[in-house]
SEMAR-713173 format. One record per atom (N, C-alpha, C): x, y, z; atom name. Coordinates in pm, whole numbers, plus 50000, padded with zeros to 5 digits. Example, Ala and Ser with C-alpha at 12.3 -4.5 7.8 and 13.67 -1.06 7.14 Angstrom:
BEGIN
       x       y       z   at
   51319   49431   50780    N
   51230   49550   50780   CA
   51320   49670   50780    C
   51285   49775   50708    N
   51367   49894   50714   CA
   51290   50003   50787    C
//
This chain:
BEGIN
       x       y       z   at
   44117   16388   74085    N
   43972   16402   74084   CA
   43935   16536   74021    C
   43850   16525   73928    N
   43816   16649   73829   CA
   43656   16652   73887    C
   43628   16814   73970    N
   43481   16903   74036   CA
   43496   16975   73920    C
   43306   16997   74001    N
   43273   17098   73877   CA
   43220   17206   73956    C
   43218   17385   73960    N
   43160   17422   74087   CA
   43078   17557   74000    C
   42987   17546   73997    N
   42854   17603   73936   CA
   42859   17771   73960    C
   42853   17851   73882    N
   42789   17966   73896   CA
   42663   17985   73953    C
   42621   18090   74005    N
   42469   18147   74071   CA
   42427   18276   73992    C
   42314   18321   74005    N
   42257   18472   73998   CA
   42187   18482   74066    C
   42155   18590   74122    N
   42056   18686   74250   CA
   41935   18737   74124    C
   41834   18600   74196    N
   41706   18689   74183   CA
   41633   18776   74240    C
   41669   18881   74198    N
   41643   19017   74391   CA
   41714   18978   74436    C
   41746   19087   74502    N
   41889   19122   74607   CA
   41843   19229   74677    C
   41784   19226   74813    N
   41753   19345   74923   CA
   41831   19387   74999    C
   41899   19504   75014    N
   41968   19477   75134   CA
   41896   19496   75253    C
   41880   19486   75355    N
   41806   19478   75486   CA
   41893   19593   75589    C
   41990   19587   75569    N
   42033   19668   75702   CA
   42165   19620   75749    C
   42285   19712   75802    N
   42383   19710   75864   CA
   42355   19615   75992    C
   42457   19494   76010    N
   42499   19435   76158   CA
   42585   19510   76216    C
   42575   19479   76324    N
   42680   19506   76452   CA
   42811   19425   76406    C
   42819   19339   76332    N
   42957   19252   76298   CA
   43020   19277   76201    C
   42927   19420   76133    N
   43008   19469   76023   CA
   42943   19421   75867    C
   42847   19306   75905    N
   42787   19229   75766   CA
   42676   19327   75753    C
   42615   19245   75642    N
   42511   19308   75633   CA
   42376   19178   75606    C
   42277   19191   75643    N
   42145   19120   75634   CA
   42054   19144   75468    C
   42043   19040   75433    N
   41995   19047   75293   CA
   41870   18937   75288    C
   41833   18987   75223    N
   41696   18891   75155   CA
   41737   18874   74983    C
   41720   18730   74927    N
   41762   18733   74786   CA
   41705   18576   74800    C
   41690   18519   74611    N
   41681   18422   74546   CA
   41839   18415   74479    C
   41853   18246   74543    N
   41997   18223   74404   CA
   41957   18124   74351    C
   41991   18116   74202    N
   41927   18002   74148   CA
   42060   18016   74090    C
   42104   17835   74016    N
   42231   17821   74004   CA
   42214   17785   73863    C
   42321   17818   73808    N
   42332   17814   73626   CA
   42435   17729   73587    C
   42408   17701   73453    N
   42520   17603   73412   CA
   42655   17652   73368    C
   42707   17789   73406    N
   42893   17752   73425   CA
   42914   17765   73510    C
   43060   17701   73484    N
   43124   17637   73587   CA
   43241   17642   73558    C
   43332   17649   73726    N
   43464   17653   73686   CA
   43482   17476   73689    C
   43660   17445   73646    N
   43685   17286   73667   CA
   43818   17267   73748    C
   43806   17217   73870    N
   43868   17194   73988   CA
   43950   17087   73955    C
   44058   17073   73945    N
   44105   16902   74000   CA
   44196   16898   74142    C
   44145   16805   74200    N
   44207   16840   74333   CA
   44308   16663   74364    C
   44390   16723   74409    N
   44464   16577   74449   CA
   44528   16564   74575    C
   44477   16488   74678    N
   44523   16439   74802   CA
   44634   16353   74870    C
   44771   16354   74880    N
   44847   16278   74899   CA
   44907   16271   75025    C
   44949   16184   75089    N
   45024   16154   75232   CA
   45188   16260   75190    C
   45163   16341   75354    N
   45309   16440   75311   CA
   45406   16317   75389    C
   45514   16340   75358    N
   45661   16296   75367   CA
   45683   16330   75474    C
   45695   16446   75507    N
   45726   16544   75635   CA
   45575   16573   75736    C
   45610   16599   75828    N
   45523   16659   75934   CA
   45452   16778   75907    C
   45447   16810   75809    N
   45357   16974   75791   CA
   45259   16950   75672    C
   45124   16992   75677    N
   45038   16996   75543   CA
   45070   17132   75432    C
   45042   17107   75298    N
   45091   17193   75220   CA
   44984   17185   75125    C
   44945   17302   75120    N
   44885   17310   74972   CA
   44946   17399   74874    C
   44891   17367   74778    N
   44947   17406   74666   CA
   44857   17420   74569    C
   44841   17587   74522    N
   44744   17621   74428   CA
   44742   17670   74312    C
   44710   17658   74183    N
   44771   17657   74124   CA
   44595   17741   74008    C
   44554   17841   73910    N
   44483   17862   73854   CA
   44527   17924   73697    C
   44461   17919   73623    N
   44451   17977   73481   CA
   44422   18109   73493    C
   44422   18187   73571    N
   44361   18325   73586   CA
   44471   18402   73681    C
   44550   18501   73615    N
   44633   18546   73728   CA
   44578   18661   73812    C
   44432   18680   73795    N
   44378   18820   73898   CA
   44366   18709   74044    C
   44364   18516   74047    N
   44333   18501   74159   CA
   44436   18490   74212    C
   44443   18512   74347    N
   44575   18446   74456   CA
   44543   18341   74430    C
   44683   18296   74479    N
   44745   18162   74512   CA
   44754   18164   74616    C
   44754   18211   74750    N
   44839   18242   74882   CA
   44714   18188   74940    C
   44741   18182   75078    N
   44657   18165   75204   CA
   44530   18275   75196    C
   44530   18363   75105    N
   44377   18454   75058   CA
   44313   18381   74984    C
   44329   18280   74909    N
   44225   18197   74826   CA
   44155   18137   74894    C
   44007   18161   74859    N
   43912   18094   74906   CA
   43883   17949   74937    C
   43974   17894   74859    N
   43989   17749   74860   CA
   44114   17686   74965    C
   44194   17804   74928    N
   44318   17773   75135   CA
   44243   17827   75213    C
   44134   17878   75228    N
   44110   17914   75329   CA
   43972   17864   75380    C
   43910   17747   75298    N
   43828   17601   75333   CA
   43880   17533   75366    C
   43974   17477   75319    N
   44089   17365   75347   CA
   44154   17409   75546    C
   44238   17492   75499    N
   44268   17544   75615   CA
   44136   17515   75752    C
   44062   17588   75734    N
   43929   17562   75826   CA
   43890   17472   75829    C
   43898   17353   75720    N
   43838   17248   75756   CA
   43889   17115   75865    C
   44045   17199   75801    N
   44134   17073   75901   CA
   44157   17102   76072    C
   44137   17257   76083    N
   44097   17302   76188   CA
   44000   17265   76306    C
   43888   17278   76177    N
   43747   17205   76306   CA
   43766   17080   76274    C
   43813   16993   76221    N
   43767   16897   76256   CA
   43957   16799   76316    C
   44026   16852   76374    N
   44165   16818   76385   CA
   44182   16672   76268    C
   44245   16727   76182    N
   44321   16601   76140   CA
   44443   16575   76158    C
   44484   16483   76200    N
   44598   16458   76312   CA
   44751   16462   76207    C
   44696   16401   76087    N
   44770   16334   75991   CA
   44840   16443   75869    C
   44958   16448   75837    N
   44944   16529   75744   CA
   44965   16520   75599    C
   44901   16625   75503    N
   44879   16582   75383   CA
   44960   16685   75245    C
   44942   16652   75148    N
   44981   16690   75037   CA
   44859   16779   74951    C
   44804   16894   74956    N
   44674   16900   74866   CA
   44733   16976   74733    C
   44693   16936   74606    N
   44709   16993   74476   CA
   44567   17014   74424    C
   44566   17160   74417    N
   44453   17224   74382   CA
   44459   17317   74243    C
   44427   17294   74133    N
   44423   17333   74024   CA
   44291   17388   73951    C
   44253   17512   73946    N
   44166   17573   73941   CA
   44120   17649   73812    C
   44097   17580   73710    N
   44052   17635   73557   CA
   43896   17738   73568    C
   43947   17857   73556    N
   43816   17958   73556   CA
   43781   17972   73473    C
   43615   18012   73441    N
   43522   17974   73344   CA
   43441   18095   73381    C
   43414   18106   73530    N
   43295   18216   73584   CA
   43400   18349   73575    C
   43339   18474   73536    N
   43427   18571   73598   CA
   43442   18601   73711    C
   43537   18666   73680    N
   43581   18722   73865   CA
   43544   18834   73893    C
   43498   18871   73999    N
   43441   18994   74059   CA
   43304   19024   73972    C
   43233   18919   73930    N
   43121   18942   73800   CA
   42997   18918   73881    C
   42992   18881   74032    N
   42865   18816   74140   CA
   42811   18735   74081    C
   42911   18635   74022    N
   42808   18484   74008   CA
   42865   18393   74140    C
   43018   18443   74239    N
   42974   18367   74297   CA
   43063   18238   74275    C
   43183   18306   74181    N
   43310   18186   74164   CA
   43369   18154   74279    C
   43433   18242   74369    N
   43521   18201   74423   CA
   43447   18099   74530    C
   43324   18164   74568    N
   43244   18076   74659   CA
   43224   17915   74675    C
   43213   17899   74527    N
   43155   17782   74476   CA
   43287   17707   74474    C
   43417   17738   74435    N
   43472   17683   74410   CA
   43519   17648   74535    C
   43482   17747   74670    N
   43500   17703   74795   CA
   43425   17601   74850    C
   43288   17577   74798    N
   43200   17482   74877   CA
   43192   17338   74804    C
   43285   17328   74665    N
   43294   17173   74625   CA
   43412   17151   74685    C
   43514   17221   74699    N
   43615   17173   74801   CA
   43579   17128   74923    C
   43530   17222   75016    N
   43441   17140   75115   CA
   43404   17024   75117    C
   43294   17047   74990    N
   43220   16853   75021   CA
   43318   16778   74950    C
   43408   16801   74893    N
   43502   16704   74871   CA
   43582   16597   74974    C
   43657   16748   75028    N
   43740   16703   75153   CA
   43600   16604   75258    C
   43520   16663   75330    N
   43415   16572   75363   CA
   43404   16467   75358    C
   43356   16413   75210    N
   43380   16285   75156   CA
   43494   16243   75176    C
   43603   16291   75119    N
   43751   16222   75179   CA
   43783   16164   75299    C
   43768   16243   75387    N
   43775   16221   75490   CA
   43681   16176   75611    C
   43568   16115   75517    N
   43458   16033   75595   CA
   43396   16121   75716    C
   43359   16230   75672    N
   43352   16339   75779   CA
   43128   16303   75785    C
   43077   16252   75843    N
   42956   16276   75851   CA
   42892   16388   75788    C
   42804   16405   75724    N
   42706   16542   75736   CA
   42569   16538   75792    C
   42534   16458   75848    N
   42435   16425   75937   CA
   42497   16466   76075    C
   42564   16419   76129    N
   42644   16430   76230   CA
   42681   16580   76261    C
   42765   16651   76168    N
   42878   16777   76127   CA
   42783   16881   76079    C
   42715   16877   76041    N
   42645   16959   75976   CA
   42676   17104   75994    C
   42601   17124   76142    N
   42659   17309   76220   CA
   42824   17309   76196    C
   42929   17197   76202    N
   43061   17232   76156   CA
   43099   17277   76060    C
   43043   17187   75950    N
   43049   17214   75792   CA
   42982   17371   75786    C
   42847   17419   75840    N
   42828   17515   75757   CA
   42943   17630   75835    C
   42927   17590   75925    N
   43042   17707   76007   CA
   43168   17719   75949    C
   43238   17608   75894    N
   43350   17636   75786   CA
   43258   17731   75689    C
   43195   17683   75589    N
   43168   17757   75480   CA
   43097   17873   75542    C
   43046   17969   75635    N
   43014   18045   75645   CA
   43145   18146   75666    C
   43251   18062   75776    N
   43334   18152   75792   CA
   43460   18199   75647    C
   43443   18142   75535    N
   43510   18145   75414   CA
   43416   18270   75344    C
   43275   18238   75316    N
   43206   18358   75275   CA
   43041   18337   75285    C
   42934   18442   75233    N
   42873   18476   75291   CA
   42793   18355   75148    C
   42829   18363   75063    N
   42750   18245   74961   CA
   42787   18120   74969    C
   42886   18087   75062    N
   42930   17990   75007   CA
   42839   17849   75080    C
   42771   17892   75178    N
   42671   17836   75198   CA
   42549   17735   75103    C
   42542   17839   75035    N
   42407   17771   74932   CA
   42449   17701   74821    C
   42599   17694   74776    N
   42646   17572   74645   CA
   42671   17485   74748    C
   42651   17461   74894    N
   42648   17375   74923   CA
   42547   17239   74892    C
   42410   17372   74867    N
   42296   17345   74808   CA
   42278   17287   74686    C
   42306   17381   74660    N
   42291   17459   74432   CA
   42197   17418   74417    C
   42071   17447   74469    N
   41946   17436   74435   CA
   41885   17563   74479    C
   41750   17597   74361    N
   41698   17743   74402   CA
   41657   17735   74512    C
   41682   17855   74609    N
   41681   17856   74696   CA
   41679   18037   74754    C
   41548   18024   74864    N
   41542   18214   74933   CA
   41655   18193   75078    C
   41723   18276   75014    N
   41854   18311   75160   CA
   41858   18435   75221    C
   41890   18419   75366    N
   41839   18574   75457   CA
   41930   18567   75522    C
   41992   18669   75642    N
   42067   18693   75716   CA
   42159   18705   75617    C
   42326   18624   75630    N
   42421   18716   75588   CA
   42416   18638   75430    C
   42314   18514   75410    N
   42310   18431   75335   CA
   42301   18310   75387    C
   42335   18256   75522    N
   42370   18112   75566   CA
   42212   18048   75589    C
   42099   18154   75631    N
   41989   18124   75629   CA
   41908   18094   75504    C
   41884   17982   75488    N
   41850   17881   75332   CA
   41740   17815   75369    C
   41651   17861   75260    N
   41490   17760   75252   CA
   41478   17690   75080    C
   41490   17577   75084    N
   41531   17570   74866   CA
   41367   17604   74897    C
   41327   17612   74725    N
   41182   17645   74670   CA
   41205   17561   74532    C
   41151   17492   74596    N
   41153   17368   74512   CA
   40986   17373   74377    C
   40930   17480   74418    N
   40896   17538   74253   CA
   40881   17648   74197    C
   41044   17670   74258    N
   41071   17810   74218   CA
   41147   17763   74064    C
   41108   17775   73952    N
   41249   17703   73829   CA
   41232   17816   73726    C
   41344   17850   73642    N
   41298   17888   73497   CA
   41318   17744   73418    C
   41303   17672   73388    N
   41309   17598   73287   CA
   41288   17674   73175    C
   41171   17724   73182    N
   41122   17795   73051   CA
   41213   17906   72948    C
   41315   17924   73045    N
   41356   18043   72990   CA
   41548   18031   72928    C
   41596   18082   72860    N
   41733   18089   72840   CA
   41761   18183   72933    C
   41872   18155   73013    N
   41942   18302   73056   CA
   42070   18319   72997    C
   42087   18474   72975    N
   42207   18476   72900   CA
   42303   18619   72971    C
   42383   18538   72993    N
   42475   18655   73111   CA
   42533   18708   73052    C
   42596   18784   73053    N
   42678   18907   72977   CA
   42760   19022   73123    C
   42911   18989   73093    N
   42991   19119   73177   CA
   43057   19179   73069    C
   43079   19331   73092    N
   43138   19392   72988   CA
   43252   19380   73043    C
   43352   19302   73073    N
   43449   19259   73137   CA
   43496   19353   73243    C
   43446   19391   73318    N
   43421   19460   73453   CA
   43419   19388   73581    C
   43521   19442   73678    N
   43468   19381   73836   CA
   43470   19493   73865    C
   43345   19468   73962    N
   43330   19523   74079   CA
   43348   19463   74182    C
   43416   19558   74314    N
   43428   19493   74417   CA
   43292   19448   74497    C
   43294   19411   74564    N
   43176   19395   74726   CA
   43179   19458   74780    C
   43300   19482   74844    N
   43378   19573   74924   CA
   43314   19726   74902    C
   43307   19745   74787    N
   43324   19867   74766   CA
   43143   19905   74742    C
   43121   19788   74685    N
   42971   19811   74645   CA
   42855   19839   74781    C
   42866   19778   74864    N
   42821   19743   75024   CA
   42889   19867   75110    C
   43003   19927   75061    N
   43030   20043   75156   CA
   42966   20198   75123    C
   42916   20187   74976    N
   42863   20258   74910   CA
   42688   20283   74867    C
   42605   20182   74910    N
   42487   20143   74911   CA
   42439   20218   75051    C
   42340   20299   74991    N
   42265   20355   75053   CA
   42139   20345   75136    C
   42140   20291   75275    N
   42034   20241   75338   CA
   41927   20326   75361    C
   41945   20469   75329    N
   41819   20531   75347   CA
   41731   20554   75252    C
   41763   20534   75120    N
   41697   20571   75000   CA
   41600   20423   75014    C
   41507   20386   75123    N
   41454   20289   75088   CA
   41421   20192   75103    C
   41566   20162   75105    N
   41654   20029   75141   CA
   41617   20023   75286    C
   41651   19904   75327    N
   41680   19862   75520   CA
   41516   19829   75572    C
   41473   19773   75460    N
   41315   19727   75496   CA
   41322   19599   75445    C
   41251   19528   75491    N
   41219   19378   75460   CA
   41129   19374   75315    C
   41110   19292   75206    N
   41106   19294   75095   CA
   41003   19156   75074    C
   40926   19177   74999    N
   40824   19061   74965   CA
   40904   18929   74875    C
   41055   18952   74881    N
   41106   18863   74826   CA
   41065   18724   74948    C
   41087   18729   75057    N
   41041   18593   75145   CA
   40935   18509   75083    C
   40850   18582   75043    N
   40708   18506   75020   CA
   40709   18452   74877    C
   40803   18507   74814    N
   40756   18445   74623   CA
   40844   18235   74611    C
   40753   18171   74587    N
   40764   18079   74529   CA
   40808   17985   74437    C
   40759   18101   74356    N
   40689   18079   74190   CA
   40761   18178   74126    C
   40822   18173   73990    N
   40911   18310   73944   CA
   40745   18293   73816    C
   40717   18445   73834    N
   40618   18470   73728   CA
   40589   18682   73713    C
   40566   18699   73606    N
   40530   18815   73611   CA
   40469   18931   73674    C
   40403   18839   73817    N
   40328   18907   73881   CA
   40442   18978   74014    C
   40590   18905   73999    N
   40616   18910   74119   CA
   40798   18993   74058    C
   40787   19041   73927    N
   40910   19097   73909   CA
   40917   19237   73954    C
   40836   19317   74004    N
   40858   19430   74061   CA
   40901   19393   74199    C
   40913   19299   74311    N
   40958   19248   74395   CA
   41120   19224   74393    C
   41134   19183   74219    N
   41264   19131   74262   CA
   41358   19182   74177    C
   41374   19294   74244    N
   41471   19436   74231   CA
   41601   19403   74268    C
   41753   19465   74258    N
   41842   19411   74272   CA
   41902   19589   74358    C
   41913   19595   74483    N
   41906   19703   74570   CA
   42046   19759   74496    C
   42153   19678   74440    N
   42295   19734   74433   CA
   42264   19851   74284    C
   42216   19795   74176    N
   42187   19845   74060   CA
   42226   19976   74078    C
   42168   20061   74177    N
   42142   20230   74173   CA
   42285   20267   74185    C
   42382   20239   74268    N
   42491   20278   74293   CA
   42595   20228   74186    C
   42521   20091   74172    N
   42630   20043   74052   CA
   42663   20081   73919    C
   42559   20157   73838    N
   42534   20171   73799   CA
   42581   20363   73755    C
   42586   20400   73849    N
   42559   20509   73844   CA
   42732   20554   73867    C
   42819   20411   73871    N
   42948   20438   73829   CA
   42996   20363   73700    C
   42936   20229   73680    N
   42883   20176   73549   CA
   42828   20223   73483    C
   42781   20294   73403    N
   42687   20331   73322   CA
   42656   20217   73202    C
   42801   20153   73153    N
   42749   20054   73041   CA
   42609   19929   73110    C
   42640   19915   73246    N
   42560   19812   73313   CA
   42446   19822   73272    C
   42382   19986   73319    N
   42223   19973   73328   CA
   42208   19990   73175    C
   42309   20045   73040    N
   42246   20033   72885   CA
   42232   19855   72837    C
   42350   19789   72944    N
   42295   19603   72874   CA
   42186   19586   72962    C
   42155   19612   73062    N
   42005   19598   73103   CA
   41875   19648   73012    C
   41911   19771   72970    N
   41782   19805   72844   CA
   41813   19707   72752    C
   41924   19699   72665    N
   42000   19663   72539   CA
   41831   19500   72575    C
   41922   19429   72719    N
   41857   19316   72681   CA
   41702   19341   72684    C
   41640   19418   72769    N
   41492   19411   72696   CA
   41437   19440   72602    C
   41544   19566   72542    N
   41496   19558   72349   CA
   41529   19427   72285    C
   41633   19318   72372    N
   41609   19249   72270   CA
   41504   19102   72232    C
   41440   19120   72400    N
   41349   19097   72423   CA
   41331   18975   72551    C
   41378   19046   72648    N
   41415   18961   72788   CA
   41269   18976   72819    C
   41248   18937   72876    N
   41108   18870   73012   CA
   41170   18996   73114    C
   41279   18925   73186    N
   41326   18994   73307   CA
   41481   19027   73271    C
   41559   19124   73311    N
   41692   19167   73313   CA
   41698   19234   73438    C
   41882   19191   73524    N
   41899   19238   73574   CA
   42039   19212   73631    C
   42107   19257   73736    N
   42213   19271   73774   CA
   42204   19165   73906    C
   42332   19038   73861    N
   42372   18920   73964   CA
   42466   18977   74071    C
   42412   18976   74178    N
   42471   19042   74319   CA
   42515   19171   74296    C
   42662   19190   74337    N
   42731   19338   74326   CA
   42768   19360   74182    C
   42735   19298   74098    N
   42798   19350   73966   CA
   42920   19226   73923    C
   43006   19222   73849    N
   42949   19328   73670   CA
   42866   19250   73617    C
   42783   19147   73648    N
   42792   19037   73548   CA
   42610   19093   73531    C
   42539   19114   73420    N
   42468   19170   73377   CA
   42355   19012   73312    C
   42186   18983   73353    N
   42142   18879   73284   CA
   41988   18924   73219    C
   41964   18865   73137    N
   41806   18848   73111   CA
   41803   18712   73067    C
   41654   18693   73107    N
   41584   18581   73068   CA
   41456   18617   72948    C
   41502   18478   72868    N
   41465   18493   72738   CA
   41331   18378   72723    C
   41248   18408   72686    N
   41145   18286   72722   CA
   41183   18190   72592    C
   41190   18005   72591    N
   41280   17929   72523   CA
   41221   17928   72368    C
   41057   17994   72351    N
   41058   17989   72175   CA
   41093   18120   72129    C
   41143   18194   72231    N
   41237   18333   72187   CA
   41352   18343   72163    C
   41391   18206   72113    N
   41550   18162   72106   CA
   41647   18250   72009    C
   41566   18297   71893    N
   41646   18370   71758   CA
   41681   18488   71855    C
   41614   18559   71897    N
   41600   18682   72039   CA
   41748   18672   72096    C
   41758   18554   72169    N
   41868   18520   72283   CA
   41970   18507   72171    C
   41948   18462   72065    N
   42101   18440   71956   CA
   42169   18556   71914    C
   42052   18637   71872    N
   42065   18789   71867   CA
   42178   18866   71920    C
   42129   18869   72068    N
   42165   18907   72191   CA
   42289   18865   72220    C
   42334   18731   72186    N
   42460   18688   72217   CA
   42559   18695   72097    C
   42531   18699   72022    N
   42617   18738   71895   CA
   42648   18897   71951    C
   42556   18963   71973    N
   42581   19141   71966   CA
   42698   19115   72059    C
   42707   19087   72159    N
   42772   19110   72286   CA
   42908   19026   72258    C
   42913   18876   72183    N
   43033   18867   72088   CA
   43114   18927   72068    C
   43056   19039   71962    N
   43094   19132   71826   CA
   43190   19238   71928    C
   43145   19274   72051    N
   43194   19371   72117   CA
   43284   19337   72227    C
   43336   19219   72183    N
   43430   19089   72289   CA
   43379   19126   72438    C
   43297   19078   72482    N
   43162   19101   72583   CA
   43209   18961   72649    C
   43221   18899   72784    N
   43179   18782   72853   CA
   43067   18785   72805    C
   43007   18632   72719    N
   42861   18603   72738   CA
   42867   18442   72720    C
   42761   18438   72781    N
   42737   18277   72842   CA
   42574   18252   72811    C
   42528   18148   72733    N
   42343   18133   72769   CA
   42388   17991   72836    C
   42261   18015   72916    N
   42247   17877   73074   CA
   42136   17788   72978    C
//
């Protein structure tokens, strides 16, 4: 069976404030774009008494081990829900999204596994629902909303999801660009500064509608710090409004850098993606 598991970007990204559990509380828009990594997953009856997976990717920055996001859905899933029986899983993982770029790969590629297995295993989601998200919450803090992949305002650590169903760009190209850079989370979130500002609730809850009136709202809280060890980040953030973005900005913790191009500004966005080409740049238009 050949999945397909979608990239995201953070429209605004607030941070809200330190938990007691060590997370942190955010307010943000994810709206989901067209790459994608390509999964094939294969299910077979084991021989022996023990389940095994076996993982296998095109990218050697990911594990393979019991740290992959995808053993560690699987794992959880067979957990809560005991499956008595044991199995064979072949998981083959062709990457497309970057890594450490906050679109949000590893996530995604965690939450079509999910509804895979699900389906496989005739698991209700009417029924399961608080199970299912409790697997994908306990894997990661996005992996919640490709459960979705629809635009959608998420709060708390992310698991809290309202879609906005006319929230869309249609109108617009987006065109992502990493200067082949990760940044960690880890590192970005230990380094973000809650007093400069930050740790207040954000008029991102209330926007709807993505329109001009509401882009000073939807600020991306990591930028300042990220940036300020990036430096190429915040010049493709200008770069793209000289070349004539609507909006630019930075998808979650970094690296992965976007503007939106309004769609009869297309020569603009060609522009833009040729430059970033020329300078063997990740770039992608959605």
């Amino acid at each position: 069976m050949i999945i397909t598991a979608p990239a995201k970007i953070n429209i605004g990204l607030k941070v809200i404030n330190r938990r007691d559990d060590g997370f942190h509380n955010l307010e943000t828009i994810f709206y989901p774009v067209n790459l994608k990594d390509e999964i094939s997953v294969n299910i077979s009856q084991a021989k022996r008494n023990t389940n095994s997976v076996i993982i296998k990717t095109n990218n050697k920055i990911i594990p393979t081990d019991k740290t992959n996001l995808c053993f560690k859905v699987i794992e959880s899933f067979f957990r809560t829900f005991s499956i008595k029986e044991f199995f064979v899983i072949n998981v083959s993982v062709n990457k497309n999204i970057p890594v450490g770029g906050g679109l949000g790969g590893g996530s995604s590629d965690a939450a079509v596994i999910l509804k895979y297995l699900t389906k496989f295993f005739n698991i209700s989601v009417a029924e399961k629902k608080k199970e299912i998200l409790n697997i994908a919450l306990s894997v990661g803090s996005d992996v919640p909303f490709f459960l979705i992949n629809k635009p959608c305002f998420a709060q708390s650590r992310g698991e809290i999801i309202t879609k906005l169903d006319n929230f869309t760009l249609d109108k617009y190209d987006i065109l992502l660009v990493n200067p082949n850079l990760h940044v960690s989370t880890k590192w970005a979130f230990e380094n973000i500064d809650l007093k400069e500002g930050i740790g207040t609730a954000s008029g991102i809850a209330n926007i709807r509608e993505f329109n001009s009136s509401v882009f000073d709202l939807l600020e991306n809280d990591f930028e300042k710090v990220v940036f300020e060890k990036y430096s190429e980040l915040e010049l493709i953030k200008t770069e793209l409004k000289n070349f004539g973005a609507e909006f630019s900005s930075m998808s979650g913790s970094g690296a992965t850098m976007y503007g939106l191009f309004k769609k009869e500004n297309r020569d603009s966005v060609k522009k833009a993606f040729e430059y970033y080409k020329t300078k063997n740049y990740f770039v992608f238009i959605s």
